[in-house]
N, C-alpha and C positions, 0 to 999 in steps of 0.2 A: 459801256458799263457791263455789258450781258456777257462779251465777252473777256474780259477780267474775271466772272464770275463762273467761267465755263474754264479758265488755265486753274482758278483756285481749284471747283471741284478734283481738276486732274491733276494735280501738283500734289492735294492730299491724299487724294488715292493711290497715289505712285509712296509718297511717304507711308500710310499708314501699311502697303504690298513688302517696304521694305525694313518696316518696324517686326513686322510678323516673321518676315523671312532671316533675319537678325536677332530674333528671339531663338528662335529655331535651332539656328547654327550655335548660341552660345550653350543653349540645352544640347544637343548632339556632343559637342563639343565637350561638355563638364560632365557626360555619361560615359565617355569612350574611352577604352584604355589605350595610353598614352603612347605604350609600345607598342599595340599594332598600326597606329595612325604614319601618314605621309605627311610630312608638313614643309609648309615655304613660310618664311618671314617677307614680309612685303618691309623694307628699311624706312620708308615713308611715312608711316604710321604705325609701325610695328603692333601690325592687325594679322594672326594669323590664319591662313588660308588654309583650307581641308583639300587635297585632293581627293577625284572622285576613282573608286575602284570598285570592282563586282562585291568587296565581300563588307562594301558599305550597308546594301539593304539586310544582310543579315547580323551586321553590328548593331544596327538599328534595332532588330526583332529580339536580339538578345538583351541590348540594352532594357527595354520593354519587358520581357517574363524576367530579367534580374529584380525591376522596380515595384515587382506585382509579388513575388514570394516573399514571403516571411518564414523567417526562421519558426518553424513548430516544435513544442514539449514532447520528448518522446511518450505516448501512451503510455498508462500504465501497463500494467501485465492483470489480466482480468484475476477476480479470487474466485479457487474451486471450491465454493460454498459444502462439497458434500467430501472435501479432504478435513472438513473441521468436527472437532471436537463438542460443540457446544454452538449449539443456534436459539437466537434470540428473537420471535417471529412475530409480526403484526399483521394484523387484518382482519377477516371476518368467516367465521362461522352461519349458515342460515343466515347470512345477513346484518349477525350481530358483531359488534366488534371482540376482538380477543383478543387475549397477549399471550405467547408461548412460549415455553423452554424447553429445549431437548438438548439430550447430552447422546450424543453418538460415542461407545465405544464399541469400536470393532466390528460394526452390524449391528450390533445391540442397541436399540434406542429406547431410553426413559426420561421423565419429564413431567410437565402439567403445563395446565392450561387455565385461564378462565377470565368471564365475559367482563368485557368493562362496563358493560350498564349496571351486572348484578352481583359482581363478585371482587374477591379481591386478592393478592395473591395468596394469603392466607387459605381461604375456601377455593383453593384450586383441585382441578380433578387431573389426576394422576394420570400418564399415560405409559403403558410396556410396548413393545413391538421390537420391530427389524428395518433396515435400509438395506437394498443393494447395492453393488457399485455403479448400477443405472439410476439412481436418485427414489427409488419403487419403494415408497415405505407402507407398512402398514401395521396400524397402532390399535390399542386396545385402550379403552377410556374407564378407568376404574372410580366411583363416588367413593370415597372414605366414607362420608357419612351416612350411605344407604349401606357397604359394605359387599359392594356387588359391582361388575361390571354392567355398565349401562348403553354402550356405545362403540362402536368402531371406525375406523379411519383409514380409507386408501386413497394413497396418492403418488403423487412424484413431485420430488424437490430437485427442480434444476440447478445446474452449473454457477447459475447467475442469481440463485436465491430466491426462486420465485413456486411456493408449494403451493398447487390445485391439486383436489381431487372431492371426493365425496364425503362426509358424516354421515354414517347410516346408525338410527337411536334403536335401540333393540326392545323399546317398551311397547312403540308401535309402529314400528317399519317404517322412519319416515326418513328418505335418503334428502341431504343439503347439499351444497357449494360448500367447500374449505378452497377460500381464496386467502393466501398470508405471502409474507415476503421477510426474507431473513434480514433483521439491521446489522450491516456492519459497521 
């Protein structure tokens, strides 16, 4: 009985070595292109046979990075946020939130500003300045309603739409963070 029990384990061990190995050859097989393979018909079972040649294992490795790429989207093409005419900007003054508009002609920058907790675009404060062609703006912050300039702004607006630099309040010198980002 023990030994019946010793031909089974090895009868399915040899079966399942050539389940695996059979597996194998039919994947190799339905990866590989057709015109460079070698092939023999066996007429017995008309089971086809691979012959073995050197530039099998680099079929193989081929086969493998074809199964692994996918076709990619070409990128876009990035936008030169400072070729535009008109930026439309969020984010934070002191910490406060803001929304902005500048209209870029020519170097020439004008526009407004104002806070989202306190204002609205109606009560927005006016802005004159310059840009250069290195994104270096700097603006002058005019209140309509006191009738006087109250504030200044230097910074740099990147490539990718991202303005940092300083608000400095001219009532009592107190220099902030201008963190914004252009929406496109």
């Amino acid at each position: 009985m023990a030994q019946n029990k010793n031909v089974i384990y090895a009868l399915s061990g040899v079966a399942a070595a050539l389940l695996v190995a059979l597996v194998g050859i039919v994947a190799y097989n339905m990866g590989k292109d057709k015109s460079d393979e070698s092939t023999t018909t066996d007429s017995s079972n008309s089971t086809e046979l691979t012959t073995t040649s050197s530039s099998t294992s680099s079929t193989a490795l081929d086969m493998t990075s074809a199964q692994t790429e996918q076709p990619q989207e070409p990128e876009p093409d990035p936008i030169d946020v400072l070729a535009m005419e008109h930026w439309r900007l969020k984010g934070t003054i002191a910490g406060q939130g803001v929304v902005m508009e500048l209209d870029n002609d020519g170097g020439t920058v004008s526009g407004s500003y104002y806070y989202t907790k306190f204002g609205h675009p109606n009560d927005a404060l006016q802005l004159y300045g310059s840009i250069d062609n290195n994104g270096n703006i700097s603006l002058e912050e005019f209140d309509a309603n006191e009738g006087y300039y109250t504030a200044s702004m230097d910074g740099h607006l990147s490539m990718d739409g991202h303005f940092s630099g300083t608000h400095h309040r001219y009532e009592n010198g107190a220099n902030t963070r201008i963190r914004l980002n252009v929406e496109l």
